[in-house]
Structures are given as C-alpha cells and as structure tokens.
C-alpha positions as CSV (number, residue, x, y, z in Angstrom):
1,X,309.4,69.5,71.7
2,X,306.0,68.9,70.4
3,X,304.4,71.4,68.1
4,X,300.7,71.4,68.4
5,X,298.2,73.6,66.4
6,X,295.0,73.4,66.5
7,X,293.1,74.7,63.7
8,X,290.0,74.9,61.4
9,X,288.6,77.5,59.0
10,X,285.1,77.4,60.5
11,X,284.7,79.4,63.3
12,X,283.2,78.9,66.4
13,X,284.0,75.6,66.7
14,X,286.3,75.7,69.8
15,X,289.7,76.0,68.8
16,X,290.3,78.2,71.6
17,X,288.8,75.9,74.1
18,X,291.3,73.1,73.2
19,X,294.0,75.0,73.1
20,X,293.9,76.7,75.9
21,X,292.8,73.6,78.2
22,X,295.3,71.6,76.4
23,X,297.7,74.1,77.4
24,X,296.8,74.3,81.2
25,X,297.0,70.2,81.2
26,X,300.4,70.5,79.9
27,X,301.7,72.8,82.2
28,X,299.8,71.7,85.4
29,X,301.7,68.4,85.0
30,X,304.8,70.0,85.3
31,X,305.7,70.0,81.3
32,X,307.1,73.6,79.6
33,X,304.6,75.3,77.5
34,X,304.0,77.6,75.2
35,X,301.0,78.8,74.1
36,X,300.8,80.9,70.3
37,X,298.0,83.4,69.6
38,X,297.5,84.2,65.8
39,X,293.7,85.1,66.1
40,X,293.4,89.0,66.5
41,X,290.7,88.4,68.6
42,X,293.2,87.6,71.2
43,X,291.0,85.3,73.3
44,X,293.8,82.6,74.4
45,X,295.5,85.8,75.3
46,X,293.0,86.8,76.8
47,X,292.5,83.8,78.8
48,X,296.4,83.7,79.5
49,X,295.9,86.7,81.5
50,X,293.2,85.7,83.9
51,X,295.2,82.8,84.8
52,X,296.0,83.1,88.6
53,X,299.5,83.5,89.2
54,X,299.4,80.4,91.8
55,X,298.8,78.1,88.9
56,X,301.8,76.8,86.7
57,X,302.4,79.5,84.7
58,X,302.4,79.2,80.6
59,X,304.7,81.1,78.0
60,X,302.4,83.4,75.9
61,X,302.9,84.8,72.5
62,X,300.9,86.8,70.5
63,X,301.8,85.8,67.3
64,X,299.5,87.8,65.4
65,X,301.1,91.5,66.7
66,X,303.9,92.1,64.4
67,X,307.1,92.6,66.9
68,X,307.9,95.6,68.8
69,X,310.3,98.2,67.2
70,X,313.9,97.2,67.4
71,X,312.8,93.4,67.9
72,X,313.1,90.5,65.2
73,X,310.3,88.0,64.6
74,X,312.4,85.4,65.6
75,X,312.7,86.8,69.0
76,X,309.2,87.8,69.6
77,X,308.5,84.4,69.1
78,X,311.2,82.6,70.9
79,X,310.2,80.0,73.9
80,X,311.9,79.1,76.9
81,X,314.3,76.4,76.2
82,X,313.1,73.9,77.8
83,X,309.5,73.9,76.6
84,X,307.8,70.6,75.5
85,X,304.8,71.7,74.5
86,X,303.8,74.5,72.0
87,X,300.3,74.7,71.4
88,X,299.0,77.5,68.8
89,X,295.6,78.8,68.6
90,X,294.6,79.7,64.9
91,X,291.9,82.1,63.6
92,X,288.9,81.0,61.9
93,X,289.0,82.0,58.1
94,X,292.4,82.6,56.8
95,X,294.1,83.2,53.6
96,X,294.8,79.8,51.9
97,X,298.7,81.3,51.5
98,X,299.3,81.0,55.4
99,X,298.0,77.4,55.1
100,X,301.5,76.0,54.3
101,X,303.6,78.2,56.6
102,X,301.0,77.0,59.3
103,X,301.3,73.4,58.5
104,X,305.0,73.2,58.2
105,X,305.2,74.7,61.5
106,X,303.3,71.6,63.3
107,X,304.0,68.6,64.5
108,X,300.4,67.3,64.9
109,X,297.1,69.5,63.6
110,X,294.1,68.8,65.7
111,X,290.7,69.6,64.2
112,X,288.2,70.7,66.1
113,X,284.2,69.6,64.2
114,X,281.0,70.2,65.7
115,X,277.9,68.0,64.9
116,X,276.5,70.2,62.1
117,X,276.0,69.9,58.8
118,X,277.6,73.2,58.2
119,X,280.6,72.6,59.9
120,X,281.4,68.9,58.5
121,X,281.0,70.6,55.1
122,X,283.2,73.5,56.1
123,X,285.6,70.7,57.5
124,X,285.7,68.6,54.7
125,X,286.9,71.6,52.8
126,X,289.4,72.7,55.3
127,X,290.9,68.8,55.4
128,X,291.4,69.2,51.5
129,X,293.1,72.4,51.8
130,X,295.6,71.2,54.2
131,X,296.4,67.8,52.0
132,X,296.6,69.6,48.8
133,X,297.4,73.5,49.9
134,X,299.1,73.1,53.1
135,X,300.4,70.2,51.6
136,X,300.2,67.9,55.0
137,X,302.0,64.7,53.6
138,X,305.1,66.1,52.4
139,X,306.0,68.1,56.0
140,X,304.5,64.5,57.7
141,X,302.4,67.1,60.1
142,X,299.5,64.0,61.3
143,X,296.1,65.2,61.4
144,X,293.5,64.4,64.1
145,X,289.6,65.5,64.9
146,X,288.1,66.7,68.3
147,X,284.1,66.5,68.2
148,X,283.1,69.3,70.6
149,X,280.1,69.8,72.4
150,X,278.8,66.1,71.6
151,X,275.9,64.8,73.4
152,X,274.8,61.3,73.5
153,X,272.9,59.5,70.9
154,X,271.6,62.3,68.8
155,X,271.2,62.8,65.1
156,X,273.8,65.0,65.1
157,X,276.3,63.0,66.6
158,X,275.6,60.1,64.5
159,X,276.1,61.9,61.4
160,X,279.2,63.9,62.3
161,X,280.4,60.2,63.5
162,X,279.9,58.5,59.4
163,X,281.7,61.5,58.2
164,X,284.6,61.4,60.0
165,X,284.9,57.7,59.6
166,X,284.9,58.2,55.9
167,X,287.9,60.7,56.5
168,X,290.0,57.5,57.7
169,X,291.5,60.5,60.6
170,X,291.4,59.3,63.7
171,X,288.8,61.2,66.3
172,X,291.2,61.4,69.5
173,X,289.0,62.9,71.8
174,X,285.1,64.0,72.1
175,X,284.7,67.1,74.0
176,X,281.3,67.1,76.0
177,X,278.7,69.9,76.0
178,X,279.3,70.9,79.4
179,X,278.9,74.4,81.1
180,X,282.2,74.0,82.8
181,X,284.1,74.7,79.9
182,X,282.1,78.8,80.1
183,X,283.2,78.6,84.1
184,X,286.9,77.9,83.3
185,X,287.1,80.0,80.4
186,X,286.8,83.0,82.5
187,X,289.2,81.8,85.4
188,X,292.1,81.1,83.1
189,X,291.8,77.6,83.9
190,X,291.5,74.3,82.3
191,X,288.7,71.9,82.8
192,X,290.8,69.5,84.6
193,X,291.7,72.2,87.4
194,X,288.4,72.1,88.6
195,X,287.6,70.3,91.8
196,X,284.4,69.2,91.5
197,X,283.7,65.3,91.3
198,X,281.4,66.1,88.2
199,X,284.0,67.2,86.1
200,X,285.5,64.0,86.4
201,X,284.6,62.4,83.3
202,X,286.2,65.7,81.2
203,X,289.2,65.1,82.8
204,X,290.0,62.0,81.4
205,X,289.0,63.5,78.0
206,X,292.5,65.2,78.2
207,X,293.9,62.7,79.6
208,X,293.2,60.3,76.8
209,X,294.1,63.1,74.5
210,X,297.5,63.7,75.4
211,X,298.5,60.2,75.8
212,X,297.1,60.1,72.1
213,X,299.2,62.7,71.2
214,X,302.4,61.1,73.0
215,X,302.5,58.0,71.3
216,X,301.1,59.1,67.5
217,X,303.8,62.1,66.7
218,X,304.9,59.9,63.5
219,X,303.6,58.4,60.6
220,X,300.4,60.1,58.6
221,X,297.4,59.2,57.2
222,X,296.8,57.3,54.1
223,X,293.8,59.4,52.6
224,X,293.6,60.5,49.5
225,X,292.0,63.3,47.6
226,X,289.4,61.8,45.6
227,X,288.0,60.5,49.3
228,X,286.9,64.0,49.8
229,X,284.3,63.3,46.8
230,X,280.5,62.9,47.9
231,X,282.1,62.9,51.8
232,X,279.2,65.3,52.7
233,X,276.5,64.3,50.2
C-alpha cells in the first residue's frame, strides 16, 4: 500500500485537482483506492459523488467529520483491504500541530506550487515546516513538487523553475493550464478519462507521475535547513 498526500499550506494551488485525478488514474487501471478528505470544504468529496457509477469506483472518506456515534476513528477510517493506493487531500492553512500526525501518515508528500511569487514564498515556508515541524527525515516520508497551471516560456515559469531547483526536490510532474481540468472536475472524472485526442498530452502527465511515484517510495532528500535561507530573495 502506498500512502499518498498531497499537501500545501497555500491555498488555491490545486491540491484537490491532483488528488482527485491521481485518484481516478489509480483506480481506472484497475489498482484499489482510497481517497481521504480532511478539508471541510469537502470538494474531493464532493467530486467523489459526481463520479458516475460506470466508472471504477473509489473508497471515500471524509476524514475531517469526526465518526458517527457508536463508531471508532479507526473504523471510520478503515480501507478495503486490498487497497494500493491511498491518496489524501489536505486543507490549505492548518495548525502546525497536525503537521507531524500528517507527515507520519505518508509515504510520499507531493507539493503542489504555482508560478507566483506568493506561492513559492508561501512554499518555501511550508517545505521548512515539514523538515523541521513535521519532521520529514526522521518518518523517511519523500517529498516531491507538482507545478500547476504552467504555461510555456513565461516569467513566471522561469522563476518558479530556479526556486525549485534550489530546493534540490525533485519536480515530478508539471500540470498544464488547461480548461479540461474545470470540465472533469464537475463530471467526477480525471483528466485522463477524457476521450478527446487533445487531452492527450495531460495524460501522459499522470502517467509520468505515477511511474515516478512507483519507483521513488524510498530514500529522502538531502536538503538542509539553512537551504531555505535567501531561497525566495
């Protein structure tokens, strides 16, 4: 089983989006999954129920309800046993003291960054939390960055790009601005479900993602804390 969560303290930076079309690629190629909600917002949730029953179907939880009366946390969050994949979707701005209990849970903690200056800032702060708060090294939970809505060749792009290569984490994916991420959103579906030749080259994104994500479960990153100094100067 691989634990998955995908998180960041900035929000609006599409942690819903991966998680929820990382959790439809799981499951459409035939792989157990789980998908976690601990945003109140409820939007992978949300998303969970539009999904049309003729599509393989994914194990929700909404892990930010506390459990029903006469039922345990342990149950309420329990998963089918054979489930390879749990993905969680986290909310944006959370206390620093569910850091750890977040971190300890993963296997693998993919970062979603968009090409701003705001949120590489907000990022750079988030990465230092989860090495020093979260304490990332000692539960050997790897980290890894997502740039969504990149376009080509702009100054954006470019900058968000010399930041992240000064984090030493690798970037695994790069999520293109595309309006067919609004269209599946809606649908319950992930971006590789679609049909249209178009969509071809987001496809392979997830793809490349999870084939990442297969061969990269051990190991972490040799960064240090002092790296984070001047990072976003």
């Amino acid at each position: 089983m691989l634990k998955i969560s995908v998180m960041n303290t900035k929000g609006g930076c599409g942690k819903t989006t991966i998680a929820t079309n990382l959790a439809s690629y799981c499951a459409s190629h035939g792989y157990t999954t789980a998908l976690f909600d601990y945003d109140k917002q409820a939007s992978s949730m949300r998303w969970l129920k539009e999904r049309p029953s003729s599509r393989p179907p994914i194990h929700g939880v909404a892990a930010y309800e506390p459990p029903p009366a006469g039922t345990t946390r342990a149950w309420q969050m329990k998963v089918p046993p054979d489930t390879r994949y749990i993905i969680t979707d986290t909310p944006a701005g959370y206390a620093l003291v569910d850091i750890e209990d977040r971190v300890a849970e993963a296997d693998i903690i993919l970062i979603p960054v968009l090409p701003s200056s705001i949120d590489i800032h907000t990022t750079a702060d988030f990465i230092r939390d989860l090495l020093l708060v979260g304490k990332a090294r000692a539960h050997n939970t790897r980290l890894a960055i997502v740039t969504n809505r990149t376009r080509i060749r702009t100054r954006a792009v470019d900058k968000l790009e010399r930041f992240l290569n000064k984090l030493d984490i690798p970037v695994i994916a790069r999520i293109r601005d595309t309006q067919h991420y609004v269209s599946v959103a809606g649908q319950g579906l992930g971006i590789h479900e679609l049909t249209q030749r178009d969509a071809q080259k987001d496809r392979v994104t997830w793809a490349e993602l999870l084939y990442w994500l297969e061969n990269n479960r051990g190991g972490f990153i040799e960064f240090e804390y002092t790296q984070l100094q001047d990072l976003t100067a």
